[in-house]
VOGU-342283 format. One record per residue: residue in one letter; x, y, z of N, C-alpha, C in turn. Coordinates in steps of 0.1 Angstrom, whole numbers, plus 5000, padded with zeros to 4 digits. Layout:
BEGIN
AXYZXYZXYZ...
This chain:
BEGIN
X500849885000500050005000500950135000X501650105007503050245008503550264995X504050154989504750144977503750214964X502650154968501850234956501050374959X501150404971500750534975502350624970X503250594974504350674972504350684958X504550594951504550594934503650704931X501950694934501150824930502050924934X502450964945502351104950504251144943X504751044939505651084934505951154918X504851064911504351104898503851224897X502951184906502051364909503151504909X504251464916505051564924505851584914X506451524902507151564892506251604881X505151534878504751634868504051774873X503451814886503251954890504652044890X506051994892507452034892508052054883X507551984866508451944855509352064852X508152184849508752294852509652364854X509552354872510852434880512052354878X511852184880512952144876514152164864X513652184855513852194839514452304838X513752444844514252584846515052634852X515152564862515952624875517152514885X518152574881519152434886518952444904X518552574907518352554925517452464929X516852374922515552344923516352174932X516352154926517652034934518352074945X519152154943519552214957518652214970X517452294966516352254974515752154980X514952044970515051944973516051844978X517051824980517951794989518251835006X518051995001518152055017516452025022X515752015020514451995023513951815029X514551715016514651605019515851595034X516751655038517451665048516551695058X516651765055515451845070514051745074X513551635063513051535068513351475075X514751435074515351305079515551325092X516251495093516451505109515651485115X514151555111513151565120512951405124X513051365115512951215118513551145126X514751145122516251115135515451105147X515351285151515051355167514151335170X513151255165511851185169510851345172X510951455156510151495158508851475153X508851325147508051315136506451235147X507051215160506051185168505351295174X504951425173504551515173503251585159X503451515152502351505137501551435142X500451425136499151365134499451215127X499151115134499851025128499650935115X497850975110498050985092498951045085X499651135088500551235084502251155081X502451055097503450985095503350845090X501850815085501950685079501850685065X501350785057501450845046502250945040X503251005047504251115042505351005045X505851035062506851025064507250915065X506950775065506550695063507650675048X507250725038507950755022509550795020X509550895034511150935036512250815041X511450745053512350705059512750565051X511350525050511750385044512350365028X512650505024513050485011512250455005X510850475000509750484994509950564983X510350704987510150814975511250754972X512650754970513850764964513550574954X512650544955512550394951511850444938X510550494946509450564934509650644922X510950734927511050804918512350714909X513350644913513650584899513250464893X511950434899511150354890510550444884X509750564884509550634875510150674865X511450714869512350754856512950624848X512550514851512850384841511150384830X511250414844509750364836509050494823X509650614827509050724817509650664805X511050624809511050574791511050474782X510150444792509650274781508450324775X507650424784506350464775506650484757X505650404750505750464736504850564730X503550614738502450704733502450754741X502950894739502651014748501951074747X501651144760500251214759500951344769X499951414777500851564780501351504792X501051384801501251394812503051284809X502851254799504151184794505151204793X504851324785505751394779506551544789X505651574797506251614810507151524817X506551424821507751314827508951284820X508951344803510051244797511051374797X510351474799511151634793512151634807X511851614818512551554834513551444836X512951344821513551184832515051184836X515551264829517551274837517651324847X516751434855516951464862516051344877X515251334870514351214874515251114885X516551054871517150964877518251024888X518651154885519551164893519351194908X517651194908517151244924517151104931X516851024923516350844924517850834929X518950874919519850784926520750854943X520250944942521251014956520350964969
């Protein structure tokens, strides 16, 4: 359920981002410092202080390696598609950067 919940919300999250990613090289930078600041919170057990749908459905994704899984199955997977459609072709305009989030 995690696995396939993370996949949506990871899909979701690069094609709403194709964008900024594509445009702007701080955009990674960010996301890194951001994905960091999960993990502490996580570490220091501030994550027991959330609502705990919050930590079975977000953070849940950080710790266990969920997102970082999700997203380079997604970037395998954008390019095996052969019919693109707009939501495709956003994901394909990304997929290098795709992989390089998947692999750190």
């Amino acid at each position: 359920m995690n696995l396939i919940f993370g996949i949506a919300v990871t899909v979701i999250f690069y094609i709403l981002t194709a964008d900024a990613i594509r445009s702007t090289q701080g955009f990674l930078s960010g996301y890194t410092y951001g994905a960091e600041q999960l993990l502490v919170y996580f570490n220091l057990g501030y994550d027991q202080k959330f609502p705990e749908w919050f930590n079975i459905y977000f953070m849940n994704m950080f710790s266990r390696g969920i997102f970082t899984t999700a997203t380079f199955y997604g970037g395998n997977v954008s390019g095996v598609i052969t019919k693109h459609n707009k939501l495709s072709r956003k994901l394909m305009s990304v997929r290098g950067e795709i992989s390089i989030i998947g692999a750190c």
